[in-house]
N, CA and C atoms as a LAMMPS dump frame, in Angstrom:
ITEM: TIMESTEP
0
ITEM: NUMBER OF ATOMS
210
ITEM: BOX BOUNDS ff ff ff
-5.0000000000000000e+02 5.0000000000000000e+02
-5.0000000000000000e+02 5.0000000000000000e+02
-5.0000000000000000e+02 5.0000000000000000e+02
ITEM: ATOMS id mol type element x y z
1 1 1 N 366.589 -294.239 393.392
2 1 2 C 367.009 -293.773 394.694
3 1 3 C 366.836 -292.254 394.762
4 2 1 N 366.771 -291.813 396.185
5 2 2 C 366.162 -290.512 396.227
6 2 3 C 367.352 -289.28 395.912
7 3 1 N 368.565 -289.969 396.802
8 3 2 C 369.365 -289.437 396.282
9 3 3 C 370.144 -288.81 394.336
10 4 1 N 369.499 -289.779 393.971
11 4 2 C 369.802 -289.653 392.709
12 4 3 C 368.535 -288.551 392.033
13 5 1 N 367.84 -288.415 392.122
14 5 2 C 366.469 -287.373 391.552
15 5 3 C 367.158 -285.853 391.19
16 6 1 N 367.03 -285.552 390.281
17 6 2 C 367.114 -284.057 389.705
18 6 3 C 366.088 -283.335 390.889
19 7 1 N 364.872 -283.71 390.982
20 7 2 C 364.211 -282.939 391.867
21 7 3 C 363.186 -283.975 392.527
22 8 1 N 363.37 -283.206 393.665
23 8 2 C 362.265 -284.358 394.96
24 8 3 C 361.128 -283.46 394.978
25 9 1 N 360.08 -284.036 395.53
26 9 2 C 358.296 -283.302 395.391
27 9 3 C 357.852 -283.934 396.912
28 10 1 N 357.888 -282.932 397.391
29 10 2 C 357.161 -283.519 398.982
30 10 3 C 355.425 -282.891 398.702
31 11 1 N 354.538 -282.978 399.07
32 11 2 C 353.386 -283.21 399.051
33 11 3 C 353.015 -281.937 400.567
34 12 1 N 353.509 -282.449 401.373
35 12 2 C 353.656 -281.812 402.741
36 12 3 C 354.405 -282.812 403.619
37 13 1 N 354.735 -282.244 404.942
38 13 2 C 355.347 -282.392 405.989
39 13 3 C 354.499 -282.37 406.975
40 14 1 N 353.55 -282.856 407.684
41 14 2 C 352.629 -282.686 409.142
42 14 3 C 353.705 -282.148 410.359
43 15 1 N 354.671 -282.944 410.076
44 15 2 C 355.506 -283.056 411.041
45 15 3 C 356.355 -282.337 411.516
46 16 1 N 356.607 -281.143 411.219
47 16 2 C 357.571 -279.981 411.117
48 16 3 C 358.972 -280.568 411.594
49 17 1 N 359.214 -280.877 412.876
50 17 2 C 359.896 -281.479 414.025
51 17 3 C 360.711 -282.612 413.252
52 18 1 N 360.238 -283.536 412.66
53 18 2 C 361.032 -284.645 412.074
54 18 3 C 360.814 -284.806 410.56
55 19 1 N 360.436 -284.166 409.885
56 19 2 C 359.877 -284.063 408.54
57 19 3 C 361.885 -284.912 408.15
58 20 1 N 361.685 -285.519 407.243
59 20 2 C 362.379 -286.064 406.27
60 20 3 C 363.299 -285.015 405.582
61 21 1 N 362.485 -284.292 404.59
62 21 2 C 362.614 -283.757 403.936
63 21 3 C 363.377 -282.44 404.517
64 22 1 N 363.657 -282.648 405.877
65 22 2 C 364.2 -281.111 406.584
66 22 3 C 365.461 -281.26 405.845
67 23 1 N 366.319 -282.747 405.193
68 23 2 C 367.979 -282.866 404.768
69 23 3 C 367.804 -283.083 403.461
70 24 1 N 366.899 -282.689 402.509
71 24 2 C 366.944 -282.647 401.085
72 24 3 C 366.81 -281.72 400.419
73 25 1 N 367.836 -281.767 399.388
74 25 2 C 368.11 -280.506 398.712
75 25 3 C 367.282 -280.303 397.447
76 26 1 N 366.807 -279.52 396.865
77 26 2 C 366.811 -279.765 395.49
78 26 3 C 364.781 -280.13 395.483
79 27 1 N 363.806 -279.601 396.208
80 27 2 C 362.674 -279.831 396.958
81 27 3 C 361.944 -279.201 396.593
82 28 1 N 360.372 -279.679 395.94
83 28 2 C 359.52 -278.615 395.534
84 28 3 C 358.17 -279.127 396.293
85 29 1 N 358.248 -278.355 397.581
86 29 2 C 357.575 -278.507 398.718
87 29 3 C 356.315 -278.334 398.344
88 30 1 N 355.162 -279.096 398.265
89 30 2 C 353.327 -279.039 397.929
90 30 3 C 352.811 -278.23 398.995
91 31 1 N 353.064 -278.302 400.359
92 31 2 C 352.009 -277.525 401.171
93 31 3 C 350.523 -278.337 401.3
94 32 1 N 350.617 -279.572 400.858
95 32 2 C 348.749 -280.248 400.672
96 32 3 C 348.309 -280.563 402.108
97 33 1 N 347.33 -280.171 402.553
98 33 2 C 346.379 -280.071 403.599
99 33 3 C 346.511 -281.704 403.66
100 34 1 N 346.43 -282.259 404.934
101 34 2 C 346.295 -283.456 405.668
102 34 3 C 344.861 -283.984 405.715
103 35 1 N 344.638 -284.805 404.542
104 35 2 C 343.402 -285.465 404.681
105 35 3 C 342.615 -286.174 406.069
106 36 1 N 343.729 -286.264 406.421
107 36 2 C 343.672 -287.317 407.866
108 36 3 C 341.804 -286.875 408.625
109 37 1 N 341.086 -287.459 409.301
110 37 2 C 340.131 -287.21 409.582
111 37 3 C 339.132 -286.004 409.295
112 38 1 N 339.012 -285.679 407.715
113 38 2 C 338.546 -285.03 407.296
114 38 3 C 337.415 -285.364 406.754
115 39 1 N 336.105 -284.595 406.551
116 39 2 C 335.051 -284.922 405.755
117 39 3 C 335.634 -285.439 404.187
118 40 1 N 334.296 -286.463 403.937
119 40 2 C 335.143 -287.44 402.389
120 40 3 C 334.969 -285.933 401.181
121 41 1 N 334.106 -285.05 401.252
122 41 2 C 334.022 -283.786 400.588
123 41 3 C 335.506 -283.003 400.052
124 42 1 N 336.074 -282.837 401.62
125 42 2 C 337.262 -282.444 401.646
126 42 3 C 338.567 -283.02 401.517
127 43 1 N 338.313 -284.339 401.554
128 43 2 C 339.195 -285.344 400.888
129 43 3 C 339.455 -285.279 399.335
130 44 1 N 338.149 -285.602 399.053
131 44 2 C 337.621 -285.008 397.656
132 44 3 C 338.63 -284.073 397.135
133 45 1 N 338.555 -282.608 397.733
134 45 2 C 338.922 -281.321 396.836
135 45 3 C 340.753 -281.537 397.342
136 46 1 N 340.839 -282.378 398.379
137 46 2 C 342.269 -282.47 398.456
138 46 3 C 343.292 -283.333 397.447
139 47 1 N 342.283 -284.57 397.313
140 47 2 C 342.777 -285.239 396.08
141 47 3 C 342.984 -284.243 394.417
142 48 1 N 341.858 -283.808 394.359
143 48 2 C 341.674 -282.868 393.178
144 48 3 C 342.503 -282.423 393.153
145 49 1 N 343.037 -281.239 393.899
146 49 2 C 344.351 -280.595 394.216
147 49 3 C 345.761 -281.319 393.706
148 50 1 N 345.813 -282.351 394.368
149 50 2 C 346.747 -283.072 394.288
150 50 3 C 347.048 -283.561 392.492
151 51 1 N 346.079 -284.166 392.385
152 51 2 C 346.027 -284.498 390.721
153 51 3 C 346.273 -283.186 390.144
154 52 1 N 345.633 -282.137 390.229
155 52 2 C 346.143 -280.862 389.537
156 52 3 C 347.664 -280.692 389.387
157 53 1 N 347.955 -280.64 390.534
158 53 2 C 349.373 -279.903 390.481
159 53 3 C 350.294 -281.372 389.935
160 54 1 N 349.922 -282.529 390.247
161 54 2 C 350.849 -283.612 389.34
162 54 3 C 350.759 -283.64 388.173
163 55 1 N 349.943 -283.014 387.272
164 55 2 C 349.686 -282.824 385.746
165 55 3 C 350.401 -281.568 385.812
166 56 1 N 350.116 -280.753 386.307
167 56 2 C 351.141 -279.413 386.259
168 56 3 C 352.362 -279.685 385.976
169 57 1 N 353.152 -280.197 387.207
170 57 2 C 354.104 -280.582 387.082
171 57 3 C 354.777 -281.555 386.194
172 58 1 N 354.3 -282.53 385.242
173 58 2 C 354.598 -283.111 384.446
174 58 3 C 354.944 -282.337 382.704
175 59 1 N 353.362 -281.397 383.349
176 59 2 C 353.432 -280.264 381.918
177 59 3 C 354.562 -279.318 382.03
178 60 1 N 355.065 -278.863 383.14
179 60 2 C 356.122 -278.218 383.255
180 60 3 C 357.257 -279.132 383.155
181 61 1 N 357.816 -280.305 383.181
182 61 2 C 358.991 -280.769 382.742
183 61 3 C 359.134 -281.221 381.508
184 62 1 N 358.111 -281.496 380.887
185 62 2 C 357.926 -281.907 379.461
186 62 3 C 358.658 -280.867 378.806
187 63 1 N 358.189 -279.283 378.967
188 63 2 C 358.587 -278.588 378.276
189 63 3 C 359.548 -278.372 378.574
190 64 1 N 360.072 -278.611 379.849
191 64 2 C 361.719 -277.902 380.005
192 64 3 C 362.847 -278.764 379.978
193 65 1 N 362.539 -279.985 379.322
194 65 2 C 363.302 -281.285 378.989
195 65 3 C 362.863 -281.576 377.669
196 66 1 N 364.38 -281.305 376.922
197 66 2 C 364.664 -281.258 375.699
198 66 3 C 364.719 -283.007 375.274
199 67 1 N 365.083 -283.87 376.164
200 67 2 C 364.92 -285.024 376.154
201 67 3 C 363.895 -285.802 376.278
202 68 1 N 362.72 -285.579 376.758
203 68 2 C 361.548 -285.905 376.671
204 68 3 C 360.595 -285.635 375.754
205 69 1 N 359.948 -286.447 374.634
206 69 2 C 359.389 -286.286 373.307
207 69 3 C 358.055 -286.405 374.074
208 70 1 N 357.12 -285.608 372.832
209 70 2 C 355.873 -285.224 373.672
210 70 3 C 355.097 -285.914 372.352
């Protein structure tokens, strides 16, 4: 449950106006460009993106969780 998460990861918000995420605390907001009717190129480098920073982010909790064996 979402409520329960040490930390939530939004990706982006399109929506400014009703975004979800406007009542969650604790949020490490992506900013990722909206694939939505985009050339498959730019889909491409958006996915890339995306995979980047989810390995990032995994590499960054690994190390900062003493509970997690690597």
């Amino acid at each position: 449950m979402i409520s329960n998460a040490a930390i939530r990861v939004n990706m982006g918000c399109m929506d400014k106006e009703s975004c979800p995420t406007l009542f969650i605390h604790n949020l490490l907001e992506g900013g990722i460009e909206d694939p939505k009717g985009k050339p498959i190129d730019k889909v491409s480098e958006i996915r890339d993106e995306i995979e980047q920073r989810v390995r990032q982010l995994a590499t960054d909790l690994v190390k900062s969780s003493p509970q997690v064996k690597q």
